[in-house]
DORO-31387 format. One record per residue (C-alpha): residue number from 1; residue in one letter; x, y, z. Coordinates in Angstrom, 1 decimal, padded with zeros to 4 digits, always signed. Example, Ala and Ser with C-alpha at 12.3 -4.5 7.8 and 13.67 -1.06 7.14 Angstrom:
REM residues 2
+-----+------+--------+--------+--------+
| seq | type |      X |      Y |      Z |
+-----+------+--------+--------+--------+
|   1 |    a | +012.3 | -004.5 | +007.8 |
|   2 |    s | +013.7 | -001.1 | +007.1 |
+-----+------+--------+--------+--------+
This chain:
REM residues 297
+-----+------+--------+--------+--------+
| seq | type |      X |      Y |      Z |
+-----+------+--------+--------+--------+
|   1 |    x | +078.1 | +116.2 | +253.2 |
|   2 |    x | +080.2 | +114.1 | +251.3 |
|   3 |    x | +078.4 | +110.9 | +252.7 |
|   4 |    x | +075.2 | +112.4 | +251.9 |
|   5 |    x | +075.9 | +112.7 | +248.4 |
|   6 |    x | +077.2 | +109.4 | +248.0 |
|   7 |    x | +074.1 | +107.8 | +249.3 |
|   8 |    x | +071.8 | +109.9 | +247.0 |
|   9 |    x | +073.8 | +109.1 | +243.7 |
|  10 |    x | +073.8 | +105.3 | +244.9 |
|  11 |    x | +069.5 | +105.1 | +245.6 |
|  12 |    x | +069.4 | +106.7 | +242.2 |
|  13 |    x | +071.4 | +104.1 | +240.7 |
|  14 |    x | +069.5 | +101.4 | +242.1 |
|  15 |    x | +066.3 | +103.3 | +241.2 |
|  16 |    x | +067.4 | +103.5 | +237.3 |
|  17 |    x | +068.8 | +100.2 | +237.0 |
|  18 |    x | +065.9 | +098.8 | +238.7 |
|  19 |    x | +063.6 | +100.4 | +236.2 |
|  20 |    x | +065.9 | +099.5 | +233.6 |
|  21 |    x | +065.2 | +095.4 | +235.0 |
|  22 |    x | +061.6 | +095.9 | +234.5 |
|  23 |    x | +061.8 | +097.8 | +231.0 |
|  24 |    x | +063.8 | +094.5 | +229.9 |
|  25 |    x | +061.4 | +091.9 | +231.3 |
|  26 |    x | +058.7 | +093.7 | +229.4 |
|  27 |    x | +060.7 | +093.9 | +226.3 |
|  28 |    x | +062.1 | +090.0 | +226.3 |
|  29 |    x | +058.4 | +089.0 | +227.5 |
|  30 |    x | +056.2 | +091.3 | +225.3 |
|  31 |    x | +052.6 | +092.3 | +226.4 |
|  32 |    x | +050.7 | +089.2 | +227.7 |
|  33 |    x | +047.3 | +088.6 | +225.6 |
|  34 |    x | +044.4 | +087.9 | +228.2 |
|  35 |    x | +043.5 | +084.3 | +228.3 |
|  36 |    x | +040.6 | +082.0 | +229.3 |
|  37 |    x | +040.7 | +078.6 | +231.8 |
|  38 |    x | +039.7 | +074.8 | +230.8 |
|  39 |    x | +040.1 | +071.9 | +232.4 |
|  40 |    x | +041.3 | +069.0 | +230.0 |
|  41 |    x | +039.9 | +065.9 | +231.1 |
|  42 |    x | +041.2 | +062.3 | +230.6 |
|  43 |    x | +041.1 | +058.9 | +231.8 |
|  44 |    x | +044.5 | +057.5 | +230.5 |
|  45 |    x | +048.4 | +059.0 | +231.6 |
|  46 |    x | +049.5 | +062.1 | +231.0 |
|  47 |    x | +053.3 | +061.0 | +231.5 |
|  48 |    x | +055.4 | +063.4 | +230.3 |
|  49 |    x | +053.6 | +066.5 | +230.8 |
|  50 |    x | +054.3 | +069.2 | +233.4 |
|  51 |    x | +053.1 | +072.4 | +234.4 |
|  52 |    x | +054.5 | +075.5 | +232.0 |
|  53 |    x | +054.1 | +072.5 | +229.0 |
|  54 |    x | +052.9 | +074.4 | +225.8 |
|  55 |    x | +049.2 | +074.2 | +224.8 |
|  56 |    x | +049.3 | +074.0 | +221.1 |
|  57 |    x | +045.8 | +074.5 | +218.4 |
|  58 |    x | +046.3 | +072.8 | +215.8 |
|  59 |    x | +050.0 | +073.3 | +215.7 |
|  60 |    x | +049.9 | +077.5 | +216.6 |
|  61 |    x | +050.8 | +078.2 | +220.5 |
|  62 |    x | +047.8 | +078.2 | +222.4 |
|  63 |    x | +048.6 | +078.6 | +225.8 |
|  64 |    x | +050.3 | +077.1 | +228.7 |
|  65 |    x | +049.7 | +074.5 | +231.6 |
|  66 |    x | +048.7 | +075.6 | +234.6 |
|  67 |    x | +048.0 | +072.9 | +237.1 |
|  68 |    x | +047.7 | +069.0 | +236.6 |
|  69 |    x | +045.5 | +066.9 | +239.2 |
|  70 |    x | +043.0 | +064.4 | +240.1 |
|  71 |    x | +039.7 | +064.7 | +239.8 |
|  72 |    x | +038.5 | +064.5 | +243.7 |
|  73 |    x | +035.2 | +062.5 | +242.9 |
|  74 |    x | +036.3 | +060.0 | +240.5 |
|  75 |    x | +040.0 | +059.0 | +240.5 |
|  76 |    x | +040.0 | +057.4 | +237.4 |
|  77 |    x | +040.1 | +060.8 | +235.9 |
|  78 |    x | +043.0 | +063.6 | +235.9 |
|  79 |    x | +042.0 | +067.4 | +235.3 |
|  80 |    x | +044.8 | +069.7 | +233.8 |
|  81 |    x | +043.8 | +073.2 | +234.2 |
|  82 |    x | +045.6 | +075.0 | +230.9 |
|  83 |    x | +045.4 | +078.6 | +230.1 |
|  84 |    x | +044.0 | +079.4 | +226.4 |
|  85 |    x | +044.6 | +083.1 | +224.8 |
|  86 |    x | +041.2 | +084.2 | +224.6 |
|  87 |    x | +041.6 | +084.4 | +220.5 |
|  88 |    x | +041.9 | +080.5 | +220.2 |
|  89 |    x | +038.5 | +079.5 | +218.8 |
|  90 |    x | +037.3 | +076.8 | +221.7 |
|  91 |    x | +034.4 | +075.1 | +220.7 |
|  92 |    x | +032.0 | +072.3 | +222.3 |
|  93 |    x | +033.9 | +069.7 | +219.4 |
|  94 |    x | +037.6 | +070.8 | +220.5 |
|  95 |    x | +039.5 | +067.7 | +221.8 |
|  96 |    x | +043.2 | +067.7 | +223.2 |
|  97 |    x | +046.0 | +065.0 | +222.5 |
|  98 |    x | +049.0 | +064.5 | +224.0 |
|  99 |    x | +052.3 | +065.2 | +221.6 |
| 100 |    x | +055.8 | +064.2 | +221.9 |
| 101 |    x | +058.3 | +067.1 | +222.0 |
| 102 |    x | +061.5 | +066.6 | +220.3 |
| 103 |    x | +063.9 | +063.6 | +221.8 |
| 104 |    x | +063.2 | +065.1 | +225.6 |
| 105 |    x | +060.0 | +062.6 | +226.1 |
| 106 |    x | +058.2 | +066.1 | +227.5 |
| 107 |    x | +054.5 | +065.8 | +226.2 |
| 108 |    x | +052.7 | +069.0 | +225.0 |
| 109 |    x | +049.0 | +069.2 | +224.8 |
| 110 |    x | +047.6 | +069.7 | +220.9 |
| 111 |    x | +043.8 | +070.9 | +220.4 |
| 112 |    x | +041.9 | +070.3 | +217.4 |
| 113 |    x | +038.5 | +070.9 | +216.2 |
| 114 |    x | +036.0 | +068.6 | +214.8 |
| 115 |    x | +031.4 | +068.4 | +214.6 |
| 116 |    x | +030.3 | +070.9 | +217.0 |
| 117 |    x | +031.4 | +074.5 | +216.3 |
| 118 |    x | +029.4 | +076.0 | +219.2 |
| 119 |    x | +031.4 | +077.9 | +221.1 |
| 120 |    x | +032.8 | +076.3 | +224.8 |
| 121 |    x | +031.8 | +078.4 | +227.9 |
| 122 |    x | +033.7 | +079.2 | +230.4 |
| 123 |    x | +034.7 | +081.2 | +233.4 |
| 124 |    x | +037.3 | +080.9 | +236.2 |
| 125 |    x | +034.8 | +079.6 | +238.8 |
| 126 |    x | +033.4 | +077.0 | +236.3 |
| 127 |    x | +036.0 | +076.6 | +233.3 |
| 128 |    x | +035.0 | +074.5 | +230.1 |
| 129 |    x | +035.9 | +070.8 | +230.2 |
| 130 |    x | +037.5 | +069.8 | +226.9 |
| 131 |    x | +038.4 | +066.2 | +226.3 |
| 132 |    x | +041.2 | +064.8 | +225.9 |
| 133 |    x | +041.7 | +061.6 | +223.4 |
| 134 |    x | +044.3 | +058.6 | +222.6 |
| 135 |    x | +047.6 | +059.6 | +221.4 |
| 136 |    x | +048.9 | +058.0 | +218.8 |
| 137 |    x | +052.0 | +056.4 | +221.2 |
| 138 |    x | +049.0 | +055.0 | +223.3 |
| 139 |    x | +047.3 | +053.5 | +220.7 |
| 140 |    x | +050.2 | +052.0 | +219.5 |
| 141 |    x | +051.1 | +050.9 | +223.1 |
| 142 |    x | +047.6 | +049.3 | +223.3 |
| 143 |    x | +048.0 | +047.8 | +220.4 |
| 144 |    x | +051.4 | +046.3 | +221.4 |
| 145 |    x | +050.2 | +044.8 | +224.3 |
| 146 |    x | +047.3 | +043.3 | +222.6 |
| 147 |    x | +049.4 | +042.0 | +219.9 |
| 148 |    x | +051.8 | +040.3 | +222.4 |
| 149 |    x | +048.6 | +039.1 | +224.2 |
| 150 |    x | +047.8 | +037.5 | +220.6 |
| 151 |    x | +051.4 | +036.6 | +220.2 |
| 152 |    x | +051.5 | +034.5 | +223.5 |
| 153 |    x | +048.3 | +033.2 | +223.0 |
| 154 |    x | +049.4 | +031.7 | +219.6 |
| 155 |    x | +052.7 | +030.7 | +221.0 |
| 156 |    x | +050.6 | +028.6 | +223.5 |
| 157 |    x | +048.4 | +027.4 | +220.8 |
| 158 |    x | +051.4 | +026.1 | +218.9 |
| 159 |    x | +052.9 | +024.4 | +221.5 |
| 160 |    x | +049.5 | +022.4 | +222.2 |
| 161 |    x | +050.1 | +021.7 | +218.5 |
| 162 |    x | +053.3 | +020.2 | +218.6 |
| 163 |    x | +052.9 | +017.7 | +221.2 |
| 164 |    x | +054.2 | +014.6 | +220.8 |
| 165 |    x | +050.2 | +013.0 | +220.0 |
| 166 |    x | +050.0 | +015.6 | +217.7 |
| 167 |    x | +053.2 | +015.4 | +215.8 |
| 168 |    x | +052.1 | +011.9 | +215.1 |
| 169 |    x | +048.7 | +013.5 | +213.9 |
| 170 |    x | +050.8 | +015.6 | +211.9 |
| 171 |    x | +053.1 | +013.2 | +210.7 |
| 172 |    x | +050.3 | +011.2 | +209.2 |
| 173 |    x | +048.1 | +014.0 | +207.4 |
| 174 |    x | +051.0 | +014.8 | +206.0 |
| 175 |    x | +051.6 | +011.5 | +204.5 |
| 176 |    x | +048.0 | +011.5 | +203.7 |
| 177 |    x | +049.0 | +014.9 | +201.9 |
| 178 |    x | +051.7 | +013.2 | +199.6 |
| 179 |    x | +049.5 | +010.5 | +198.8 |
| 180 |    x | +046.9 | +012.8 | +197.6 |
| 181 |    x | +049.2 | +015.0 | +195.4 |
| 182 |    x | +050.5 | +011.7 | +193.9 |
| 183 |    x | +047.0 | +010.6 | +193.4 |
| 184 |    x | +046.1 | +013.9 | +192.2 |
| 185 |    x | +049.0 | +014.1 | +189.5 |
| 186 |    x | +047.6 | +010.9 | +188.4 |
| 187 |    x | +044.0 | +011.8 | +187.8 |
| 188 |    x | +045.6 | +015.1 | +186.0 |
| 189 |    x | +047.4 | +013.0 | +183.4 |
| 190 |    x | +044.4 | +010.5 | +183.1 |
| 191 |    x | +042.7 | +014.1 | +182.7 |
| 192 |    x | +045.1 | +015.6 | +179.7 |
| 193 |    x | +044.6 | +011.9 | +178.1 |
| 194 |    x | +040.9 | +012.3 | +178.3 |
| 195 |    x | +041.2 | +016.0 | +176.9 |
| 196 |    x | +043.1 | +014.7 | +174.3 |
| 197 |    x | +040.9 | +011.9 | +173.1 |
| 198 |    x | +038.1 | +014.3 | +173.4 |
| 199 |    x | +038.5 | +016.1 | +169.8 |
| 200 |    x | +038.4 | +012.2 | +167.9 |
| 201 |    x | +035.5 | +011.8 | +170.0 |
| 202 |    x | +033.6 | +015.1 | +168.8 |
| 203 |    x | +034.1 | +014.0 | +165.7 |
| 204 |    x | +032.6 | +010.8 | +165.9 |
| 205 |    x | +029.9 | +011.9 | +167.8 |
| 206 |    x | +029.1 | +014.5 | +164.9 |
| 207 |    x | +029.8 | +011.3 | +162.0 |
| 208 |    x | +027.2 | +009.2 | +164.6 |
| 209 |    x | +025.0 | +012.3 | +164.0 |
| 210 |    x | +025.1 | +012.6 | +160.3 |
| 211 |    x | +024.3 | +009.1 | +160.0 |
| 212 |    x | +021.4 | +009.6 | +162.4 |
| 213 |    x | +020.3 | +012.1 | +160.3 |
| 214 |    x | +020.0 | +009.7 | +157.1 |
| 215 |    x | +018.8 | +007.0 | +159.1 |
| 216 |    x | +015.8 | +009.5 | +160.1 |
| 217 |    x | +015.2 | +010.9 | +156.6 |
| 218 |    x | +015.1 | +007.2 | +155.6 |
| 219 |    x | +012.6 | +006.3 | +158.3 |
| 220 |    x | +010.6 | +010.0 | +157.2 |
| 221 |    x | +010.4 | +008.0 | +153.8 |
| 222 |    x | +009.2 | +004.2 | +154.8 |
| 223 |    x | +006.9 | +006.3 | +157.1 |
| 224 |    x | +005.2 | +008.1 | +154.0 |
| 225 |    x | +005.5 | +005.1 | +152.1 |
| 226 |    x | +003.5 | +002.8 | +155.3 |
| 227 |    x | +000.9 | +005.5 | +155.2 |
| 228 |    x | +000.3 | +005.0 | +150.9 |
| 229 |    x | +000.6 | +001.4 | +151.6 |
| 230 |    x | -002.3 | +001.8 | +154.5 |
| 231 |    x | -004.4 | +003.9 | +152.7 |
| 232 |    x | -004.3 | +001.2 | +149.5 |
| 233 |    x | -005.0 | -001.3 | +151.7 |
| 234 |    x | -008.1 | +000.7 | +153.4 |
| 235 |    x | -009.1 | +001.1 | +149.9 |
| 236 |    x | -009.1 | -002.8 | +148.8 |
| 237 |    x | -010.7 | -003.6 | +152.1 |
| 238 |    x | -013.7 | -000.9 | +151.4 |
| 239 |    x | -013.7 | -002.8 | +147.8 |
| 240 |    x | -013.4 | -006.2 | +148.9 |
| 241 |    x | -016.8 | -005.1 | +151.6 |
| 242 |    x | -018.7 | -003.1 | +149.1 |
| 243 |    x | -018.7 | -005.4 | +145.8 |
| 244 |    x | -016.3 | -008.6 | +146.5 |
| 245 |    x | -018.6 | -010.1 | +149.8 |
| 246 |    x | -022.3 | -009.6 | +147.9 |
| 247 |    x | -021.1 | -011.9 | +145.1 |
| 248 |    x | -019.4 | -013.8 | +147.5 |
| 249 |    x | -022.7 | -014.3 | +149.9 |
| 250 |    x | -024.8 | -014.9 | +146.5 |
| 251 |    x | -022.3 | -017.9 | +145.6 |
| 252 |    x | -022.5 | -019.6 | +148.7 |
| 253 |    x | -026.4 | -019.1 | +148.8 |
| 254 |    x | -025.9 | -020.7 | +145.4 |
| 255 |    x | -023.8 | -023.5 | +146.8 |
| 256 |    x | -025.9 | -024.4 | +149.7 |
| 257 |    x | -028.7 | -025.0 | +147.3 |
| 258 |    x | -026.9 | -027.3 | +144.9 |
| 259 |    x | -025.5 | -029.1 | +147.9 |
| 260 |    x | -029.0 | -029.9 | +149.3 |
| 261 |    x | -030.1 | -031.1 | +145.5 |
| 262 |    x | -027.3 | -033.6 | +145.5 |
| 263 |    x | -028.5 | -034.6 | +149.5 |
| 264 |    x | -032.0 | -034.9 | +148.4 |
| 265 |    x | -030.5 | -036.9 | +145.1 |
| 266 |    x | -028.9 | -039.4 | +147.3 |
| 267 |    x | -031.6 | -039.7 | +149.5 |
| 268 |    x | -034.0 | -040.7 | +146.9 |
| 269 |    x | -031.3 | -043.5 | +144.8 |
| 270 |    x | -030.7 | -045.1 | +148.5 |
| 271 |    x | -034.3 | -045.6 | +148.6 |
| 272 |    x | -034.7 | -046.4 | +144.9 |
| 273 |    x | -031.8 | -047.0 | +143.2 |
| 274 |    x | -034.0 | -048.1 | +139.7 |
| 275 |    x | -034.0 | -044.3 | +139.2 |
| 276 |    x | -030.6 | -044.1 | +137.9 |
| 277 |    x | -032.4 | -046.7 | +134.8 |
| 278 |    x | -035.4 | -045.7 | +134.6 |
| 279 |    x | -035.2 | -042.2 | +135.7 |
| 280 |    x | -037.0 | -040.6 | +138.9 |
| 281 |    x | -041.1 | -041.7 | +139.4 |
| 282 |    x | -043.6 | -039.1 | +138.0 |
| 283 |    x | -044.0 | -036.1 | +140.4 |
| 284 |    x | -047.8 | -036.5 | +142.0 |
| 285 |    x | -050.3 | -034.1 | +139.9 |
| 286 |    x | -050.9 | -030.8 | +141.3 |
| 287 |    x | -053.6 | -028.8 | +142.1 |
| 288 |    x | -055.3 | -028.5 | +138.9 |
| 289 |    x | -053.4 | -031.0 | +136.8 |
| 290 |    x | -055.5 | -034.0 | +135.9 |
| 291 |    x | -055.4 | -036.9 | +138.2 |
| 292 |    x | -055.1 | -034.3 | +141.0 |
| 293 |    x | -056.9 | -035.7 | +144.2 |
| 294 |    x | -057.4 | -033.2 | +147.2 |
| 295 |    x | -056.4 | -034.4 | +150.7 |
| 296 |    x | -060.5 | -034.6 | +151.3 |
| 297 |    x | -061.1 | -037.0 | +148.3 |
+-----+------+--------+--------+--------+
């Protein structure tokens, strides 16, 4: 009897604290929201993350990690199944990035939002494929290696550059540099001399101008003075035509005669020079004169 008893008070026991276990779990663990499955999808590493990693939206706990693997028909690309509470807005523009938890270099998957606001279908034989983009450590890690790329390239470049031919190259443009600047400094004072000379100049120039000025009133002046002096002389010549050259033509008319009197004078005392005594010889009698005789008589 007494071994009886103690087996029934001992199943109790077990049965109590057993559901005493379960009443806990659900206590510490709370009631479990129903969730939905997507696959993030991405070509670069996902170092760092592991299944159970938190799925964060925008900063608020999403969800959890479920399973991370390669996608069987490209393998370029890795699929990590996560779990999403079902009130996490998922739409066709939600995109993942990997995060950086804490010191511990575990990654955490962050969703965000952006253009499309259409919701994502999804369903556990078909889940919605969200992808996933650059973190900021890869982009900086790209860019790293690109820069020392870049860096080694120039490092090659420079020791091209400074190759003994070169340095001789570079020797002598420098010396053509010097020369230059001295040159240079030269044509600068020659310059500052030139500025300064230029006010004595301005002024000059502006005294040539004045005097230009008279010079060109005075020429305005013997100008109006040529053009009286032209007209006067227009007016003498219309004179000189009009009155001067009809006496002048009757004079020499006049001239011409007594010049053929004095021919005809000396023509008649070489052929009789008595005249100058006794005068000239009768002139024979006209036509009606007495003594007249006609050519037929």
């Amino acid at each position: 009897m007494n071994n009886k008893s103690y087996a029934l008070r001992a199943g109790l026991f077990i049965v109590v604290l057993g559901a005493c276990m379960v009443a806990a779990v659900w206590w510490i663990g709370g009631r479990r929201p129903p969730t939905r499955p997507y696959v993030v999808v991405t070509q670069g590493s996902v170092f760092g993350l592991k299944v159970a990693s938190t799925v964060f939206f925008r900063g608020i706990e999403a969800g959890t990690v479920r399973r991370i693997g390669i996608d069987p028909h490209d393998p370029r690309r890795i699929f990590v199944l996560v779990a999403i509470d079902d009130r996490i807005p998922i739409t066709r523009g939600t995109y993942a990035e990997l995060q950086l938890q804490g010191v511990t270099g575990l990654q955490a998957l962050d969703l965000n939002t952006s253009g499309d606001l259409r919701p994502l279908p999804t369903s556990a034989a078909h889940p919605g494929h969200i992808p996933m983009r650059p973190s900021l450590l890869d982009d900086l890690g790209h860019k790293g290696e690109r820069a020392l790329m870049q860096l080694n390239a120039a490092v090659k470049n420079l020791n091209r550059l400074l190759s003994p031919a070169n340095r001789g190259h570079i020797r002598t443009l420098l010396s053509n540099t010097a020369r230059a600047s001295r040159q240079f400094e030269t044509i600068s004072d020659n310059l500052a001399r030139a500025s300064r000379a230029l006010p004595a100049l301005a002024r000059q120039s502006q005294q040539t101008m004045r005097e230009l000025g008279v010079v060109s009133a005075r020429l305005a002046r013997l100008t109006s003075r040529l053009h009286v002096l032209v007209g006067t002389a227009q007016t003498a010549g219309n004179t000189v035509v009009a009155r001067t050259l009809p006496r002048l033509n009757a004079t020499l008319d006049q001239l011409r005669g007594a010049a053929a009197d004095v021919d005809a004078l000396s023509r008649s005392l070489r052929h009789d020079p008595q005249q100058l005594l006794l005068g000239a010889p009768p002139l024979p009698p006209g036509p009606g004169e007495p003594g007249y005789r006609g050519g037929g008589q």
